[in-house]
Every structure is written in C-alpha cells, then in structure tokens.
N, C-alpha and C positions, 0 to 999 in steps of 0.2 A: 186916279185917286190922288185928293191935296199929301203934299207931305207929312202936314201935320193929321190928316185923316189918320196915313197910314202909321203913325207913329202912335196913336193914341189905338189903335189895333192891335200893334204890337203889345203895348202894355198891358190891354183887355189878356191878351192870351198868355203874356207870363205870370199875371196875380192868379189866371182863374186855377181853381182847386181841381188838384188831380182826382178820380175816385178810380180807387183798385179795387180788382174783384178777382172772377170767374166768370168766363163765355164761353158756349158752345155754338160750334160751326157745324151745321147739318148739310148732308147732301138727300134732297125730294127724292131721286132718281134711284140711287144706292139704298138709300135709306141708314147708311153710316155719319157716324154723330164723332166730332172730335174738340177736346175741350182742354180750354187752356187759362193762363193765368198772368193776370199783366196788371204796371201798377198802373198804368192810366189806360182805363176803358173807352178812354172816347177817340183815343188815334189809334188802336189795337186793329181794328178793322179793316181801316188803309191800309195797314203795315202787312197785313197778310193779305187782302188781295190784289194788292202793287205786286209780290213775289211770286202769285198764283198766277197773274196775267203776265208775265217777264216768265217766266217756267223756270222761275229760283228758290221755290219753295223747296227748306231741308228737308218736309215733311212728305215723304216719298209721296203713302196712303192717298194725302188729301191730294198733292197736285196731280197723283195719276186722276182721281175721282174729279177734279175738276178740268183736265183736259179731254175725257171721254165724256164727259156730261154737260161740260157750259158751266159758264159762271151764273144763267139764270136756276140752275138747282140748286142754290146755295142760300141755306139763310143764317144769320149773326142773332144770335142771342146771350144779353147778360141774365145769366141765372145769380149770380151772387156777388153783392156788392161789400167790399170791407175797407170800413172806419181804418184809415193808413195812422191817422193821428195815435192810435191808441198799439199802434203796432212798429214803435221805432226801433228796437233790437228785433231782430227775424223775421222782416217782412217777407223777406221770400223764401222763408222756411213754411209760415204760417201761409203765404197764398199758392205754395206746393202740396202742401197736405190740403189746402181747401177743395183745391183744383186734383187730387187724388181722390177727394170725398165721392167729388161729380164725376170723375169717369166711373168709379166702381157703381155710382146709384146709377146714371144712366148709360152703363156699357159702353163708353166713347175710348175712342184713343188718347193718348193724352199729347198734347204739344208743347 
C-alpha cells in the first residue's frame, strides 16, 4: 500500500460515523443468546471474538459456551440501533437500559 493510500484510509476511518446500539450473540448449539451494548457496532464484534478465541473473555457463560461448541455456533446480531447524536448526556445509561430491554424480551444474558 502507497503511503498516501494508506493515509487517506486512515482518515476514511476517523471521519466515518460511529452507530451505537444493541446486539445479541447466539450460541446454534446451546441455544443461549447473550446481549450487549456498545457505542460503535461495527468493531463490537472483533472485540469480542478476539477475547473468545485468546480464552479472555470476562464473560464466563459465553466463553465456556464457545470453547465446548466452536466458534462456528455463534452468530452476531444488531437488533437495535441508537441515534448517539441525540443522546450526549447518558449515553451509556440510555444504551444500558436499551440493552436491559433486550435481555428481558429475549431471555439473554446481559454482557
């Protein structure tokens, strides 16, 4: 990669718009569902299963569930996406109670 490729890459990725939400992480296998909350949705996913394949995960439940099952029973889903712009004082009060919402509707654990 030219340098200036790589510098005009970099700045693609520091302007672009974070979107925060709610996702749940299902195990096929177990059939346990564990649901969390993060302000950007689109590195969420590395970031937990980088910890899940290194066996660093704080979340006991999921990395025992994914060391006896494989990482192919695992699927990522965003169920809920939130406007961060309209949410500058208690953003992570508001995407803790959203992320409260979805464990209680779909029985998951929360992470």
């Amino acid at each position: 990669m030219k340098p200036e490729d790589r510098k005009a890459a970099i700045a693609a990725y520091k302007e672009r718009k974070a979107i925060a939400g709610v996702y749940v992480v299902r195990c096929a296998t177990t059939g346990q569902q564990w649901a969390g909350s993060a302000p950007d949705l689109a590195t969420i996913w590395n970031r937990l299963s980088f910890t899940l394949r290194q066996g660093a995960s704080p979340h006991r439940s999921l990395q025992t569930a994914w060391r006896e099952t494989g990482a192919a029973s695992f699927t990522f889903e965003i169920v809920e996406r939130v406007d961060v712009e309209e949410l500058v004082y208690g953003r992570e009060r508001a995407l803790r109670d959203r992320r409260d919402h979805w464990c209680e509707t779909l029985h998951a654990e929360p992470i």
